[in-house]
C-alpha positions in Angstrom: -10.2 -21.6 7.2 -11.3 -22.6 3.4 -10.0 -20.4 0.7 -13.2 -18.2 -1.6 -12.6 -18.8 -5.4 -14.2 -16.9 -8.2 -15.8 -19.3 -10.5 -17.5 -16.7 -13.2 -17.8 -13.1 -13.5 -19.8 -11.3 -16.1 -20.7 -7.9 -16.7 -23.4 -5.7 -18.9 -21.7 -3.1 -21.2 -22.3 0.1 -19.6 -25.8 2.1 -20.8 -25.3 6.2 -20.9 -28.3 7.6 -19.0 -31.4 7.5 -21.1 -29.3 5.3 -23.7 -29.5 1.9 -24.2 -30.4 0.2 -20.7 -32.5 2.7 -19.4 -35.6 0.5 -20.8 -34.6 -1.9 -18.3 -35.8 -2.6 -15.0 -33.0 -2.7 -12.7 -34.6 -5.9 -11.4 -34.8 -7.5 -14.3 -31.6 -6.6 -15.3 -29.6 -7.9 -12.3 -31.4 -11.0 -12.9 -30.2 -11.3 -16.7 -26.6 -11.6 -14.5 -27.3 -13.9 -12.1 -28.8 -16.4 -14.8 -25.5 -15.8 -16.1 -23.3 -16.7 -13.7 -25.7 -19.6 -13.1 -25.2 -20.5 -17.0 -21.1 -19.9 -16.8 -20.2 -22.0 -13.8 -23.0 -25.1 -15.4 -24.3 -25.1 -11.6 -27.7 -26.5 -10.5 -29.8 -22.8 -9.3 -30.5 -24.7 -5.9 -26.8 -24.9 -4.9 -26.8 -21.0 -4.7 -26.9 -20.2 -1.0 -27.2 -16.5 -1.0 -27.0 -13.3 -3.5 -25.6 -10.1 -2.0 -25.9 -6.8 -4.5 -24.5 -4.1 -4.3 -26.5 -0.3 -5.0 -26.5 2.8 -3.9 -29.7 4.3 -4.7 -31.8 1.8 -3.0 -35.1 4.0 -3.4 -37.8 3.3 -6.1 -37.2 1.0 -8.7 -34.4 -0.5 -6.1 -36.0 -0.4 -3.1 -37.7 -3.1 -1.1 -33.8 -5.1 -1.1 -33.5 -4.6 -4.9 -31.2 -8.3 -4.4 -34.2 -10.5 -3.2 -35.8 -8.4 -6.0 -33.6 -9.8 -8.2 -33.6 -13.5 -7.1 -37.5 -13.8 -8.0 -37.1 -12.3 -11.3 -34.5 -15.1 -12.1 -34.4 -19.0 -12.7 -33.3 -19.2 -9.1 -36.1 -21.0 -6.5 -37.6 -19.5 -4.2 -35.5 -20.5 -1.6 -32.3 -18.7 -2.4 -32.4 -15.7 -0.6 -31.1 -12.3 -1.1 -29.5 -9.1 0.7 -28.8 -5.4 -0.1 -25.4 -3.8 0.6 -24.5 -0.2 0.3 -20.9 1.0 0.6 -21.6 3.5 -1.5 -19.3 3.6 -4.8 -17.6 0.3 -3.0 -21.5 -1.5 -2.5 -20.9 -4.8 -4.7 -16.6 -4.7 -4.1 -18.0 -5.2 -0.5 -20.8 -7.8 -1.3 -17.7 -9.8 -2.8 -16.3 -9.2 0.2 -19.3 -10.2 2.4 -19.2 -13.6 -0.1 -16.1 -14.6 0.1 -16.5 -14.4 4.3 -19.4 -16.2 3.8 -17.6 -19.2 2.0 -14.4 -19.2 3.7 -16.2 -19.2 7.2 -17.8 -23.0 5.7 -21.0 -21.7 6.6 -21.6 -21.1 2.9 -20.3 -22.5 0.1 -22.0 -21.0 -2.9 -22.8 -17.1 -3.2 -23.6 -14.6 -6.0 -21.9 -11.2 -5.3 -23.3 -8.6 -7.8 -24.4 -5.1 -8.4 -26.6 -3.2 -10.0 -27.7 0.5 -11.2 -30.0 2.2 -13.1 -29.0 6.0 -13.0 -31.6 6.9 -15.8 -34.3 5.4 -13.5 -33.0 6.4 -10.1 -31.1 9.3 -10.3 -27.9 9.8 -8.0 -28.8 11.7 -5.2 -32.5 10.7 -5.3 -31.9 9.2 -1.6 -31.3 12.6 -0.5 -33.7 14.5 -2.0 -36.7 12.5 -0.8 -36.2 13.4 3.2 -36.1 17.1 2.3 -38.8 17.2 0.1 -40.7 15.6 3.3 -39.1 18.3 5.4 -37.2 16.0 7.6 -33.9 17.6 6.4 -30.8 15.8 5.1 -28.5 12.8 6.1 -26.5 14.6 8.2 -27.4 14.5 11.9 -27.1 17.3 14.3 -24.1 15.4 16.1 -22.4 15.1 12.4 -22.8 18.5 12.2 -21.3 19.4 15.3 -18.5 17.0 14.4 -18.0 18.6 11.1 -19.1 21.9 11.6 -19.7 23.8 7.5 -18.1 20.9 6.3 -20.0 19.9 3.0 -19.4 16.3 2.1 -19.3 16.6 -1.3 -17.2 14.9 -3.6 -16.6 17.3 -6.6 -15.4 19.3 -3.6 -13.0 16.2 -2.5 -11.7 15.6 -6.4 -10.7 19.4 -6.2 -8.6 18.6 -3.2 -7.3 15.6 -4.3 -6.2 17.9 -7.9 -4.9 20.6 -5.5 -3.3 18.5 -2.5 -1.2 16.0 -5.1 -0.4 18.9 -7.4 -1.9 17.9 -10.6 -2.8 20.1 -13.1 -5.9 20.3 -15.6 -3.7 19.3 -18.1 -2.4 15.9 -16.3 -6.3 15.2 -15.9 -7.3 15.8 -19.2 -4.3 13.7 -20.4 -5.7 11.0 -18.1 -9.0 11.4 -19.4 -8.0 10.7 -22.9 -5.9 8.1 -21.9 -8.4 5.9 -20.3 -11.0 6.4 -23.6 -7.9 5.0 -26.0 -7.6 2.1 -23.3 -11.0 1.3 -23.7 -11.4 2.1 -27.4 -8.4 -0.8 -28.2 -9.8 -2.9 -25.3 -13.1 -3.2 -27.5 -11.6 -2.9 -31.1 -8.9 -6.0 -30.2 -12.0 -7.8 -28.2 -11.0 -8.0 -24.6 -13.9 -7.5 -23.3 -15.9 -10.1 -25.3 -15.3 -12.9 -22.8 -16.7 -10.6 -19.8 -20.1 -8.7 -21.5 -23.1 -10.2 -21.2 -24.6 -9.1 -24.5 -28.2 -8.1 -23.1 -31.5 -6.4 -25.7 -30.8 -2.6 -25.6 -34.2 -0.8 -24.6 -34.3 2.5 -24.3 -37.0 4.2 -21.9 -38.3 6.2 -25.0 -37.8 3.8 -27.0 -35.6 4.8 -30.6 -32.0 4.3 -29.2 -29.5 3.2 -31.3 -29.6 -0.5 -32.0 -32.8 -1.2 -30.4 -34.1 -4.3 -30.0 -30.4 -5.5 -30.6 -27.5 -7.4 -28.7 -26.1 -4.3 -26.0 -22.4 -5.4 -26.0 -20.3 -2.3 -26.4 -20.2 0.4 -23.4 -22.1 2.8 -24.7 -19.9 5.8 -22.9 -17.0 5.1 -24.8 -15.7 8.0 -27.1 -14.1 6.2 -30.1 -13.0 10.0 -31.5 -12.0 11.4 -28.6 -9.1 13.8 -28.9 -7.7 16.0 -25.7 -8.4 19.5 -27.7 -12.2 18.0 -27.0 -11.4 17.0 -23.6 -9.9 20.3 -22.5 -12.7 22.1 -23.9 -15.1 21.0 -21.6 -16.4 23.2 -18.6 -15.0 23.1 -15.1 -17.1 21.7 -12.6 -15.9 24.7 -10.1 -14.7 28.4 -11.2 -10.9 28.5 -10.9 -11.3 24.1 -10.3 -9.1 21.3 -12.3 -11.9 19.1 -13.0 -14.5 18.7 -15.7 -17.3 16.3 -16.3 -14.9 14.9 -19.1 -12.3 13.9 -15.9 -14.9 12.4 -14.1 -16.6 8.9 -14.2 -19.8 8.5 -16.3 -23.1 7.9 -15.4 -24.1 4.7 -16.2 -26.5 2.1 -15.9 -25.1 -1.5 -15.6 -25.5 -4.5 -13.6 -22.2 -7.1 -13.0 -21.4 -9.9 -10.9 -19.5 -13.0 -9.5 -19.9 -16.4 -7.9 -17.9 -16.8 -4.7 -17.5 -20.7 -3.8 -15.1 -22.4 -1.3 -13.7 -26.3 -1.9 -16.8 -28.0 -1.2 -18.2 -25.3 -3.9 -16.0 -26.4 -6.4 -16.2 -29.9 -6.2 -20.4 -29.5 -5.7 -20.1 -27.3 -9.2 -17.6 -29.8 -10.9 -16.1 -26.4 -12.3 -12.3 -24.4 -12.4 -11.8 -22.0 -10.4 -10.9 -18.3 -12.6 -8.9 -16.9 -9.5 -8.5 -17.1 -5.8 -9.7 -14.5 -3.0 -5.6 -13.6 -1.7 -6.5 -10.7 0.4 -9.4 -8.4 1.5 -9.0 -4.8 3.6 -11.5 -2.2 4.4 -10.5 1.1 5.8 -12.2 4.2 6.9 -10.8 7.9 6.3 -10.9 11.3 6.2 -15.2 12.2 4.8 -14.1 15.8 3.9 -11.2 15.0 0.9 -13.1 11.3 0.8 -11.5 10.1 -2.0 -8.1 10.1 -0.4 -8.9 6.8 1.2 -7.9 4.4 -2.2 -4.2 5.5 -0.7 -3.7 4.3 2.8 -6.2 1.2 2.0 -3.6 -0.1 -0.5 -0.7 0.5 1.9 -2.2 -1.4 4.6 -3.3 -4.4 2.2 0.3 -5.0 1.2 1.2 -5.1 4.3 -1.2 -7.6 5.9 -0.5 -9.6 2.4 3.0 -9.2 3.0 3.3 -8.1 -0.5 5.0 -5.3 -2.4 3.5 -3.0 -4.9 5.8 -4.5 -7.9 4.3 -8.2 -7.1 1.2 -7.0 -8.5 0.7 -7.2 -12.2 -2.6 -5.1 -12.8 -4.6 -2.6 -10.8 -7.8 -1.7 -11.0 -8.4 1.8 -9.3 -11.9 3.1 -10.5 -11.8 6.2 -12.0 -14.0 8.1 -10.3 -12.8 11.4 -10.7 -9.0 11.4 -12.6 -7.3 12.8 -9.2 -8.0 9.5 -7.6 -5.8 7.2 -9.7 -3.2 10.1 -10.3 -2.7 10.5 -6.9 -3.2 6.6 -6.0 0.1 6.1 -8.8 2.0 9.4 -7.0 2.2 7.8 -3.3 2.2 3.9 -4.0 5.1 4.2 -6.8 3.1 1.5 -9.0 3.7 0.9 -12.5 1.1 3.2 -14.5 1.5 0.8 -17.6 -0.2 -1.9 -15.1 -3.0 0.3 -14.2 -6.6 0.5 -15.2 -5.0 -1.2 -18.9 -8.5 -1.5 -20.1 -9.5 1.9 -19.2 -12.0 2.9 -16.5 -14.9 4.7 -15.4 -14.2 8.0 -17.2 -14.6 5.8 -20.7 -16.8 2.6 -19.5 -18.9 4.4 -16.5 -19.2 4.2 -13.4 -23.0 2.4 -12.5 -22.5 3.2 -8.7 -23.1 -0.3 -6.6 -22.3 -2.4 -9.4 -18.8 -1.3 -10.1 -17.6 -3.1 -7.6 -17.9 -6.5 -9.2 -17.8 -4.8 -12.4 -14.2 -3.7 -11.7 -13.4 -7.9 -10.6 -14.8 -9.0 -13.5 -12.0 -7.0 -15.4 -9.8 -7.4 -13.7 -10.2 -11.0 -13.4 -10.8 -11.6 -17.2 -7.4 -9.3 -17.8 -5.0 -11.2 -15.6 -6.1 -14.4 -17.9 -5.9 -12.7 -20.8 -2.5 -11.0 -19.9 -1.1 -14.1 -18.2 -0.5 -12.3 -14.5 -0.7 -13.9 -11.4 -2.0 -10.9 -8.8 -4.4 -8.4 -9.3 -5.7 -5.3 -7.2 -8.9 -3.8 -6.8 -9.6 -0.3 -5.0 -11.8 2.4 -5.2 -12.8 5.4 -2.9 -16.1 5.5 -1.4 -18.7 8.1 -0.2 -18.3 9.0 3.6 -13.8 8.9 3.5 -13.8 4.7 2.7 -11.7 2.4 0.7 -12.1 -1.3 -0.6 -9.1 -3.3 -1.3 -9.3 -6.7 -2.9 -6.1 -8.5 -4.1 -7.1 -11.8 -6.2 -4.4 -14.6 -7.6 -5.5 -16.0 -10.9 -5.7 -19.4 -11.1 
């Protein structure tokens, strides 16, 4: 079987909702990436054999397969297709996934894997809403409610089990919480990220933001002052709860992405590979706690890899809500000095289907930049489900 390399990856800087990429067109905004990677890896459009994005809210704005959307608002030709995935929070880690099976089967040998987001112009939960408002009731099916009977799938509810299961206190969240804004703040002040953003025009929907008109190449959700009196201040989510909106992921618009190419890629593109596709494990899990599932994924892609925990030199566990990574570090033992080194979703935002390849792109762009060799990706996923993706730089 041929190997799947990552040739480019590039990412937006996050947009707070209503902020600085809410003017965009999610569209138009996933095709400002794919030009991208097109430009990064010097390759001829034509060579591109598929794109597969990644969203979540795949209703208005993203609807009608938001990817081949994307494809005909960019200098791709018409005869590059394009497909929507949604794995939920895990929707563009498993269009990588999708394009590296793609390339290593040979019956591909040049993908886009992407994502995209705009949670000012499709709100979360809008997917749901729009069957009720019809009266045709919710997504869950008689038979999953007879499955799961007065079981709310909820995942505030699921981050409060995670606090309560693991043990960890408000305090250990909101020290969390701080920690991963002072990643982010000396990730941007010491230019890490530089090599990864794709500085797009920051448009606000009203119109007024700060810098408009000009180069959006700073995540907008980062908060350079943030202190942990501030943090702890901030309202719980739940009466008697652990966690706050300040120890949970941002929303955020954003669109990311990464080209996916096999041998025969790589000598058709001429170009050096960034890192190699090592492993890839999917798992489902329990829907009620949900965000447990980051856990026993990582278990069982060590031991298909044949790896241990310390052979990998940086994680990448998005940050959904802070219980997730806490607990993730409790049961695997890793090294929290390797972990989410950049910061994560609670500073940078989480833009739903397009942290996926936003969380690659990272990671990818840190292992260089650090000198390691392997790098993990996970992150928990709506419905009990868990992405793993462990990459070698090359």
């Amino acid at each position: 079987m041929a190997e799947a390399f990552i040739v480019a990856a590039t990412r937006t800087a996050g947009g707070k909702r209503g902020g600085r990429l809410s003017g965009w067109h999610p569209v138009d905004l996933a095709a400002q990436v794919i030009d991208e990677l097109v430009r990064r890896a010097d390759a001829d459009p034509a060579l591109v054999e598929d794109v597969i994005m990644g969203c979540v809210s795949q209703v208005g704005q993203q609807a009608t397969n938001v990817a081949r959307n994307a494809v005909l608002a960019s200098s791709l030709p018409e005869s590059v297709p394009g497909t929507s995935v949604d794995r939920q929070c895990g929707s563009s880690q498993q269009a990588l996934h999708f394009a590296a099976q793609a390339v290593m089967s040979g019956s591909m040998d040049v993908v886009i894997a992407a994502g995209v987001e705009s949670m000012s112009r499709v709100p979360m939960f809008t997917p749901n809403a729009l069957p009720l408002k019809a009266g045709l009731g919710g997504y869950m099916s008689p038979a999953m409610q007879k499955r799961y009977p007065g079981v709310e799938f909820s995942q505030f509810m699921g981050a409060e089990m995670m606090a309560k299961k693991y043990g960890l206190s408000k305090e250990q969240l909101d020290v969390y919480a701080l920690q991963s804004h002072q990643r982010a703040v000396a990730a941007t002040n010491e230019g890490r990220f530089a090599k990864e953003i794709l500085a797009v025009e920051a448009r606000s929907a009203e119109g007024g933001a700060e810098g408009e008109g000009q180069p959006h190449a700073v995540d907008e959700g980062i908060r350079f002052n943030a202190t942990l009196e501030g943090i702890a201040g901030v309202k719980l989510i739940q009466e008697g709860g652990r966690c706050t909106a300040a120890t949970a992921s941002q929303i955020c618009d954003g669109a990311t992405g990464v080209m996916v190419v096999n041998e025969r890629g790589l000598k058709a593109l001429g170009v050096k590979p960034l890192a190699r596709i090592h492993h890839m494990t999917m798992i489902g899990h329990d829907p009620v706690i949900m965000l447990e599932a980051p856990i026993p994924a990582t278990q069982r892609a060590l031991q298909k890899a044949g790896m241990k925990i310390d052979d990998i030199d940086l994680f990448e566990v998005n940050e959904a809500f802070a219980p997730v990574p806490l607990a993730w570090l409790q049961v695997t033992g890793a090294d929290p000095a390797r972990l989410n080194v950049n910061g994560g979703a609670i500073a940078l935002g989480h833009p739903l289907g397009a942290s996926g390849t936003k969380l690659m792109t990272t990671l990818v762009h840190a292992l260089h930049d650090r000198g390691g060799r392997y790098g993990l990706q996970t992150m928990c996923e709506g419905g009990g489900m868990a992405n793993v993706t462990i990459v070698e730089r090359l």
